[in-house]
Steps between C-alpha positions, in 0.01 A plus 500: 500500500597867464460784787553843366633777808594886401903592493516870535212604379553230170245232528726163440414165458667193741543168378451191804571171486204280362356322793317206316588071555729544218832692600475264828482163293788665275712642874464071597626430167771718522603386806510076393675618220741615643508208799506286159774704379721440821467153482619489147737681575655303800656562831656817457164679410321308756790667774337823459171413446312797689717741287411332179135524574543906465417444151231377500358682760599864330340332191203413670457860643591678150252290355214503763602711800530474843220207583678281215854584615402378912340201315838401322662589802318258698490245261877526418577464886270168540628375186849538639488346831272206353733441160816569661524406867675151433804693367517794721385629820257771504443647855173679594663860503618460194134421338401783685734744363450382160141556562500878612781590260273334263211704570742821540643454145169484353330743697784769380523342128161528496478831569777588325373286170145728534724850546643371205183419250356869684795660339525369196070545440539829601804559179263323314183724547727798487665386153154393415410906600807668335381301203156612523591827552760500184216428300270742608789733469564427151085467387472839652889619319279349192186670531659838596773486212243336203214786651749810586390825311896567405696278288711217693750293355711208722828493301819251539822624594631513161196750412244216340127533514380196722159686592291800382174618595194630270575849587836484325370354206302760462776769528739346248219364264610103530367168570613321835649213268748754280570701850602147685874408475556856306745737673431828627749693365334389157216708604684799629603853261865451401539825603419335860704181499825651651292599785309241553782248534714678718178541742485095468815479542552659824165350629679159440797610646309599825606860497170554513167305588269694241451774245219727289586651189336640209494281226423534116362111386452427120131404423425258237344720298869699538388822683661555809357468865636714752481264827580548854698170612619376822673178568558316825731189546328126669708316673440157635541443870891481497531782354563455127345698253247308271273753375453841353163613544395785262221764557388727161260796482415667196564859555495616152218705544675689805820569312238599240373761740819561604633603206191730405510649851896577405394634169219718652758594741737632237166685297434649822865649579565589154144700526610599858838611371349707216177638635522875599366473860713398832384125546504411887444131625530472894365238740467651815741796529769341281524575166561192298498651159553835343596622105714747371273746510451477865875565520422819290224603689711474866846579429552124681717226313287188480708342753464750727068509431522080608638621811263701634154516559270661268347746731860640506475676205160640537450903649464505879164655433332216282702165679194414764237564253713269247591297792207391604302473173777268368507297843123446463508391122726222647272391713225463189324788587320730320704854444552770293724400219612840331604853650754768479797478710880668534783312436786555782837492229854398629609856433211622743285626236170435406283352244109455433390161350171361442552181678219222427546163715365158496519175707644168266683176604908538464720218601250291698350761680293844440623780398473908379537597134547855534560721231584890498452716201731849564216746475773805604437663198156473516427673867727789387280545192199442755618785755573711203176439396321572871707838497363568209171400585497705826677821288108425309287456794661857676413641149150310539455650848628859350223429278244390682559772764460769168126341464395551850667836522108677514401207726785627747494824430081493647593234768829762676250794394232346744741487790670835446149652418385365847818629709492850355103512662552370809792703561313782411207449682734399780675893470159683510362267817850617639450915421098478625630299790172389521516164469708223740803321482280112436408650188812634380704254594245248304612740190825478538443097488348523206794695390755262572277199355457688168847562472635140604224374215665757224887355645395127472373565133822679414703211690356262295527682173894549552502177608371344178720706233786448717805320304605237695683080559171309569464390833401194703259580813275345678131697436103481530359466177194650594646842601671469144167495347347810741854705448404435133163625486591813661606625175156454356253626667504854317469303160224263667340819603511650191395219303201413761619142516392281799822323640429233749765346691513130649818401688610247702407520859833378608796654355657329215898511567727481145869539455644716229529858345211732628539747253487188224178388631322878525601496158315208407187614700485880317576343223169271537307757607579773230438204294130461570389860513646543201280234393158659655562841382552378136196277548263742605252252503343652874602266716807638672615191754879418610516223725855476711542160661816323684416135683759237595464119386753264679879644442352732196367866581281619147392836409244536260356827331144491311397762289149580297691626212461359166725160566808350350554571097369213267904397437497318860636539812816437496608723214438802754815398680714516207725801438377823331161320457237747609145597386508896690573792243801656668601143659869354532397157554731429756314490801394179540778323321737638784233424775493137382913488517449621848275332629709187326790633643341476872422131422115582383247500220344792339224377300130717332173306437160656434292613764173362577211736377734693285865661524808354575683322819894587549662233792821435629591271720840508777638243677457569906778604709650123528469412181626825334835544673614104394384623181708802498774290633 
């Protein structure tokens, strides 16, 4: 029978003596055999009788185990004293020696004899396992190598095909059969051969244990494959090689990419290199790229760009706006991508560019595209141009001031008029000393109100045909728009025209040039009584309103004249356009370059029920000073 008992942890089977009739008949026979063999043998056996029956006895136990070995013992030891006791004396102790070294030797053989067949089962199961496991190992080296996605090839030392793989076939356009027993340097580019024996080479030599390399293979339809190989070196388990094991991908169509990615390269630095515009690339701070024109542009070497960081070379002014606009289009969000900035030379000097910038992938990772146009030229044309323009609107003012000459003349009259009276009525109170100081002193208020009313007028006039640098202040448009109608109420009076006026309740703060604005506003204004005294249609309304919406403050100014010319509204913006007899046609066109300039809108419509609508709209105080910025 078998017993089975675990051996560190390794459940192991233990072979025991077979207790059946048979291995005691065959321990008997084994012991008159050998009593039969001492006899034949003659005296000299029979003198050591007890030592001869040994053999038998370790028989017995190798063959049935401990209960056949006592038997034999036993047996042996009757057998003796029975068979042999004419010839020689056998005493008592010595039967009973031969008895308990009898049972000794086969209790120990027989232990040792089942130690033994428990060893040599458990070498069997494990060579039966390592066997087992071999095969699995090579069914699943099969079914990986015959189902891999890459091409595999098992080659022999000298470089012979033993074993390919579907895969392969399919990169070099063969059967298995004409692959099998072909060598791989039959497949490979001539141009490759000298390196892809040397690689063998020192793989066999065991300089190294492995290698990848880029390989060009010959298909059989003769184009070439470009592969990437690697090779690895079996060995069996003492250590000698056996096997090269080959691993192919077909990366034709990523050297196919690669080379168009190097040819769009080279289109895009020859472009880059040509273009007139500074071309910045920079991931983070760090400029990675820049052209010759950026060189230009800066007064830096190239060298000397790729070592700093690009918000180096912008103005002090403009590098946190630029800063932080191209720090957030690395992060994916959604920016700006095109403003005016200066350009901080190596010299010191400075130069505007229109500088546009956009996020792209560069090198694995995302990156800005800037480019910068040198615009230098441009803004000194431009601030020609605005000196120009404000030589105009003085002229304009000049002008406008000429029209409402009568209109002031009536509206300092009144004042004047009024002081002369009360300070006369004030010096005949004072001869007929009849009346009392309340009252005269009331006059002489009245005095000094008139007379503040006829300064503020003046103020204002010299204030508006003054030549000067526009300014930036902070101001409430809504005492722009009563400053402005201050001039008009002799003309409104005169032409019996209704003004109504709706402003804000809350004051509506703007940043920029006062005088600018007022501008604007008479400009308006004159603008639409104009309009109703060349309508003359009786209904003489001007409706003055300012109201704020969000960040943008809008004044608007409604007239019942007789509305905007049939050739639209937008050609009344236009220079020296103008539909008035002794018109320049320059008013608006400079209001609208104003109001632009103060980062607004100056737009006409018609008005409902007849007439025309002049707006403009102004950026709040927030909004207006980034703008100005």
């Amino acid at each position: 029978m078998r017993s089975s008992r675990a051996i560190k942890g390794v459940r192991l089977s233990t072979v025991t003596p077979i207790r059946r009739p048979r291995p005691y008949a065959v321990a008997v026979a084994a012991s008159l055999t050998a009593e039969a063999f001492k006899i034949a043998l003659g005296p000299i056996i029979i003198q050591s009788t007890f030592l001869t029956s040994f053999g038998s006895i370790l028989f017995s136990v190798w063959y049935g185990g401990f209960g056949p070995g006592v038997v034999c013992t036993l047996v042996s030891m009757i057998s003796a004293t029975a068979l042999y006791q004419p010839w020689i004396r056998i005493s008592a102790e010595r039967d009973l020696l031969f008895v308990v070294s009898g049972i000794a030797v086969s209790f120990l053989m027989d232990r040792l004899f089942v130690e033994q067949r428990r060893v040599v089962s458990q070498k069997q199961r494990e060579l039966e396992e390592a066997n087992a496991t071999l095969r699995d190992s090579e069914e699943r080296f099969h079914q990986a190598f015959e189902s891999a996605v890459l091409g595999m090839a098992l080659l022999n030392l000298d470089g012979f095909v033993v074993q390919v793989n579907e895969s392969l076939c399919r990169v070099v356009g063969y059967d298995r059969s004409r692959l099998l027993g072909k060598t791989a340097a039959s497949m490979v580019h001539p141009d490759d051969h000298t390196a892809s024996e040397h690689d063998r080479g020192r793989l066999l030599a065991g300089e190294i244990r492995s290698y990848q390399a880029e390989r060009r293979l010959l298909h059989k339809d003769g184009r070439i494959v470009w592969t990437l190989v690697s090779v690895s070196l079996l060995r069996d388990v003492e250590g000698r090689p056996r096997y090269l094991v080959s691993q192919v991908q077909d990366i034709t169509g990523r050297k196919r990419a690669e080379d168009e990615l190097r040819r769009s390269e080279e289109r895009f630095r020859t472009l880059a290199e040509t273009v007139a515009a500074a071309i910045f690339i920079y991931k983070g701070t760090a400029l990675c790229y820049v052209n010759s024109e950026a060189e230009a542009i800066t007064g830096y070497s190239r060298a000397e760009l790729q070592r700093m960081s690009f918000w180096e070379v912008i103005h002090p002014d403009f590098r946190n706006m630029v800063s932080d606009r191209g720090s957030a289009r690395l992060r994916g969000e959604d920016v700006e991508s095109r403003y005016e900035v200066m350009i901080q030379r190596k010299d010191g000097s400075t130069r505007w560019v229109d500088f546009t910038g956009a996020r792209f992938q560069f090198e694995d990772g995302p990156a800005v595209l800037g480019t910068a146009f040198d615009i230098t030229e441009r803004k000194l044309v431009q601030a020609a141009a605005r000196e120009r323009e404000a030589e105009l609107a003085h002229m304009l003012r000049l002008t406008t001031m000429n029209e409402m000459a009568a209109g002031l003349a009536h509206e300092i009259n009144q004042p004047l008029s009024a002081i002369v009276n009360y300070a006369k009525g004030c010096v005949r109170r004072l001869d007929a000393g009849t009346q009392a100081d309340p009252v005269v002193r009331a006059a002489i208020d009245r005095i000094g109100e008139e007379a503040l009313r006829a300064g503020e007028i003046i103020r204002r006039l010299r204030q508006l045909v003054r030549k000067e640098p526009p300014r930036r202040d902070m101001m409430d448009l809504n005492r722009l728009v009563g400053d402005a109608l201050l001039f008009f109420e002799g003309d409104t009076h005169d032409l019996s025209v209704r003004v109504e006026v709706d402003l804000s309740a809350e004051p509506i703060r703007i940043f920029g040039d006062g005088v600018q604005i007022e501008q604007v506003i008479l400009n308006l204004i004159r603008n639409g009584l104009d309009a109703i005294r060349d309508a003359d249609n009786g209904r003489r309304q001007l409706f003055v309103s300012t109201r704020c919406d969000g960040a943008v403050a809008t004044v608007e100014v409604r007239d019942t004249g007789g509305g905007l010319p049939e050739v639209g509204s937008e050609r009344i913006f236009e220079p020296f356009f103008t539909t008035k007899s002794n018109g320049l046609g320059m008013g608006l066109s400079i209001s609208r370059s104003i109001v632009e300039t103060h980062g607004g809108r100056l737009q006409a419509r018609p008005n409902e029920g007849g007439g025309a609508c002049l707006s403009f709209t102004l950026p709040i105080a927030g909004e207006a000073q980034e703008y100005v910025h």
